[in-house]
C-alpha positions in Angstrom: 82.0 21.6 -104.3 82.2 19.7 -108.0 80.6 21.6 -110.5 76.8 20.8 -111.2 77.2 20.7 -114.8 80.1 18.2 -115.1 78.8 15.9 -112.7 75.5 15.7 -115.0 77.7 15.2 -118.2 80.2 12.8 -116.2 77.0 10.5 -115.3 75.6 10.3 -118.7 79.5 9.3 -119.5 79.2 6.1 -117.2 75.1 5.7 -118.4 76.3 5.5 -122.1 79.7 3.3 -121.0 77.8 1.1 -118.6 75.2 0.1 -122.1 78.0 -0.1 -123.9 79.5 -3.2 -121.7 76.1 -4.5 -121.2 75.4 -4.4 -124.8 78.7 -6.2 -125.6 78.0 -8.9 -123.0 74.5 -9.4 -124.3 76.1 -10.1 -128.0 78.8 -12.4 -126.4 76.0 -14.3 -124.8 74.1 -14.2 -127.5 76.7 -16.0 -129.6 77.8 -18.0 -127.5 73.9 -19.6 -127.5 74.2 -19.7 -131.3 77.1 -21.3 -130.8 75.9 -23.9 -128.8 72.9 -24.0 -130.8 74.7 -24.9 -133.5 77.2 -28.0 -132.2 74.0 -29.3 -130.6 72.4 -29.7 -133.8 75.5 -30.9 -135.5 75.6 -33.5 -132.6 72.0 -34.3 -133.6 72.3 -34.8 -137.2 75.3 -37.0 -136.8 73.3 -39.2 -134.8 70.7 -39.5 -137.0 73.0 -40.5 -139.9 74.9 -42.9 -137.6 72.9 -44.6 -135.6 70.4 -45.7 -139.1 73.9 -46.8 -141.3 75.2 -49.0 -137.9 71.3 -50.6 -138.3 72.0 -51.6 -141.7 75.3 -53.0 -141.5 73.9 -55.5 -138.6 70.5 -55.9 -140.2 70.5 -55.8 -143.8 73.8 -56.6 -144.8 73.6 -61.0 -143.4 70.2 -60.7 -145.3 71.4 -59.5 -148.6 74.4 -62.2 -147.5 72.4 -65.2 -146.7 70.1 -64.9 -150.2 72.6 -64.7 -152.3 74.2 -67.6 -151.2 71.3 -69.6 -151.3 70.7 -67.9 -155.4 74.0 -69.1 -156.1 73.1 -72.6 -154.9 69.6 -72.9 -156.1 71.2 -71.3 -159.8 74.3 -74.5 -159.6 71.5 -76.7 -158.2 69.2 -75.9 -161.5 72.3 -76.0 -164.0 73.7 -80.0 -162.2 70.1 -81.1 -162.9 69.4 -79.9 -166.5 72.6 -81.9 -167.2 72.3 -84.9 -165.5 68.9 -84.6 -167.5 70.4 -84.0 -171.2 72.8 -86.8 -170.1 70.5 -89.1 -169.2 68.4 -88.5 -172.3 71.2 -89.2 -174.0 72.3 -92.3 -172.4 68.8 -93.6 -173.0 68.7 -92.9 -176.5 71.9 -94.7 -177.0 70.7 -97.6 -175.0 67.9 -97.8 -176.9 70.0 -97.3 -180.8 72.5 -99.7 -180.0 70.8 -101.8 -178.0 68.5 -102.9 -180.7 71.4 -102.6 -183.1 73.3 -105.2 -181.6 70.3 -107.5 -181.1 69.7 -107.5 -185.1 72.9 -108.2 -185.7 72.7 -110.9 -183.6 69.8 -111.8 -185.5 71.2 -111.8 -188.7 73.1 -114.8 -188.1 69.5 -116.5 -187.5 68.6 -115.4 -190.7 71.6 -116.7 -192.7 71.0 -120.1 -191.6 67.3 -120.0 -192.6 68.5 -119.3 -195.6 71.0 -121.9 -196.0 68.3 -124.7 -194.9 65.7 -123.3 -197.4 68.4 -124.0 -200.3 69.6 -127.0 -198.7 65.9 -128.8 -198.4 65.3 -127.6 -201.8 66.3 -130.9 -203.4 65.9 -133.0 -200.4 63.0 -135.2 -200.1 64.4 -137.2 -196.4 62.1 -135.9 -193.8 64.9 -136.3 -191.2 67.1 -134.4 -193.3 64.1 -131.3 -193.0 64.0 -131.8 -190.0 67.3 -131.5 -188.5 67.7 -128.2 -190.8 64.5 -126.7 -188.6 66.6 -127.9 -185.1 69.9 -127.0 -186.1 68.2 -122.7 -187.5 65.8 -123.0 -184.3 68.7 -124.1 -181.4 70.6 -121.5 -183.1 67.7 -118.5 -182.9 66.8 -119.4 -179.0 70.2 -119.2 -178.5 70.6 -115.7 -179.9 67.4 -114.9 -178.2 69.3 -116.3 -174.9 72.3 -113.7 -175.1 70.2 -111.2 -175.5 68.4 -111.8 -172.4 65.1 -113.7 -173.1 64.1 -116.1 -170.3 61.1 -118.4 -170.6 58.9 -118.3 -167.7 58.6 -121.6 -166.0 54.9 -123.2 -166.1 53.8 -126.6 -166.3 53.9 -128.2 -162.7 54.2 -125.0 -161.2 52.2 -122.9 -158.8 49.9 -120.4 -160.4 51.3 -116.6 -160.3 49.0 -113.6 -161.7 52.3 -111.9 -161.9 54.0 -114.8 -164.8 50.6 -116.8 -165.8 47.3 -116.1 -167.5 44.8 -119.2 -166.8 42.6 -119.3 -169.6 41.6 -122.9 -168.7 40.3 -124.3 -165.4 40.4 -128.1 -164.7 39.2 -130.5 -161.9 42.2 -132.6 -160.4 42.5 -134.8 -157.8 45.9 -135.8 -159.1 48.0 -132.3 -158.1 46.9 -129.8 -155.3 44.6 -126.6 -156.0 46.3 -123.9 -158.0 48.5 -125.7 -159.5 49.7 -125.6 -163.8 48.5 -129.1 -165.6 49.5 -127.3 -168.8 51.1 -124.8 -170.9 49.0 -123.7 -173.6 51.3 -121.5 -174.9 55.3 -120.0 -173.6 55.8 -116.7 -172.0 58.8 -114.7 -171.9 60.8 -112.5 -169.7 63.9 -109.7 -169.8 65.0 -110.0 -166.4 62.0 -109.1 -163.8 60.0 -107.7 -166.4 57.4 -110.1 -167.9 57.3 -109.2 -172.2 54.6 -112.1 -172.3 52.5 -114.1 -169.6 52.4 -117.9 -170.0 48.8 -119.1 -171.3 48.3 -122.0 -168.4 45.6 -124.8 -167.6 45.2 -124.4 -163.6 44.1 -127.4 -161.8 41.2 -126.8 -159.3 39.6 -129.2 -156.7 38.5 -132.2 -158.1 
């Protein structure tokens, strides 16, 4: 028969060995838990930070893309127009410089052969001779007049236009149909379509 005493202290040998395992399983389950704790919350940060950055790259990115191509247009667009503007100041300033420049040189022929009747009528007393001076200095100033672009706006025996004519006279005529010019009272003038002076007209009205 097994001794009283040694089968007490033998069972508090497997009591204290049997905690022991359980104890050691307890910590291995334990940290095993952590553990999974632990990759389940590095699985869940990593999605967090992922999933926002792949949003950007679709989202943002063609945004931020598509303005600045239309800055870089709308900043070439500005800078084409300001110089087509300083050019086009400039042409017209030049237009306007030499344009007159050439016209007065033109001129200054007219006014050389003024000069040259005055002295030449000086001593003459022969109207004819006066008067062939004043043809000869006026053909030559409606000629420079001509080059330069002066046209006379037609009139007499024409049909009244508020655009070309100004009637400052009204007359009763059976002799021409309504509306149209019996008279030029005085010329008008013209550089290509835009009137510089409207022709003063008589317009016939029914008689």
């Amino acid at each position: 028969m097994e001794n009283p005493f040694k089968k007490a202290v033998k069972d508090v040998e497997e009591n204290e060995t049997n905690k022991k395992i359980d104890a050691v399983d307890d910590e291995a389950e334990v940290a095993k838990t952590d553990e999974n704790k632990d990759e389940q919350q590095e699985i869940n940060e990593a999605e967090k930070t992922e999933t926002p950055v792949e949003e950007d790259v679709s989202e943002v990115n063609p945004l931020q893309e598509k303005y600045d191509t239309l800055n870089n247009q709308y900043l070439r667009l500005a800078a084409d127009f300001d110089n087509y503007r300083k050019r086009n100041e400039q042409e017209r300033e030049a237009l306007l410089k030499y344009g007159a420049e050439n016209t007065l040189k033109k001129m200054l022929e007219v006014l050389d052969n003024f000069e040259r009747g005055l002295k030449a009528i000086e001593t003459v007393e022969e109207c004819d001779k006066v008067k062939e001076c004043y043809n000869l200095a006026y053909k030559n100033f409606t000629d420079v007049l001509t080059k330069a672009g002066l046209e006379t706006i037609k009139a007499e025996g024409e049909t009244f236009d508020p655009n070309f004519h100004e009637a400052v006279m009204q007359t009763p005529s059976t002799d021409v149909p309504e509306h149209t010019i019996i008279a030029e009272l005085q010329k008008g003038y013209k550089l290509g379509d835009k009137v510089l002076r409207p022709a003063l007209v008589n317009v016939a009205t029914e008689g």
